[in-house]
C-alpha positions, 0 to 999 in steps of 0.5 A: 123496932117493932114498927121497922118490922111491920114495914118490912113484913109480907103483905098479901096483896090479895085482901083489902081495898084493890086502890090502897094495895095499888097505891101502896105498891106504886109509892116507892117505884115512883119516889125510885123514878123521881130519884133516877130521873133528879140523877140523871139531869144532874149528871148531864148538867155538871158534864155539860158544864164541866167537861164538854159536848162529847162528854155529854154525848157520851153520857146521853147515849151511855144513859138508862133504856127507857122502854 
């Protein structure tokens, strides 16, 4: 348990290399982007598939905002 709360504790971003904290940091964003983009293809394949062209017109206009 003790491990748990080591992951979970405050980190002070402002001690220790600059590159460890920043890739430290990018992980999970990044395995939060992969996961949001592998979603968002599955989606569109099965409606594709499944229910139609408006559908899937109806799902890409309806998607997230990327800036």
């Amino acid at each position: 348990m003790s491990n748990w709360k080591k992951f979970f504790s405050a980190v002070d971003m402002t001690e220790g290399r600059p590159w460890e904290r920043i890739v430290l940091f990018t992980i999970p964003m990044l395995l939060g982007n992969i996961a949001q983009q592998l979603y968002n293809t599955v989606d569109s394949v099965v409606v594709g598939n499944y229910v139609g062209d408006n559908a899937l017109a109806a799902v890409g206009s309806a998607g997230p905002e990327t800036p």
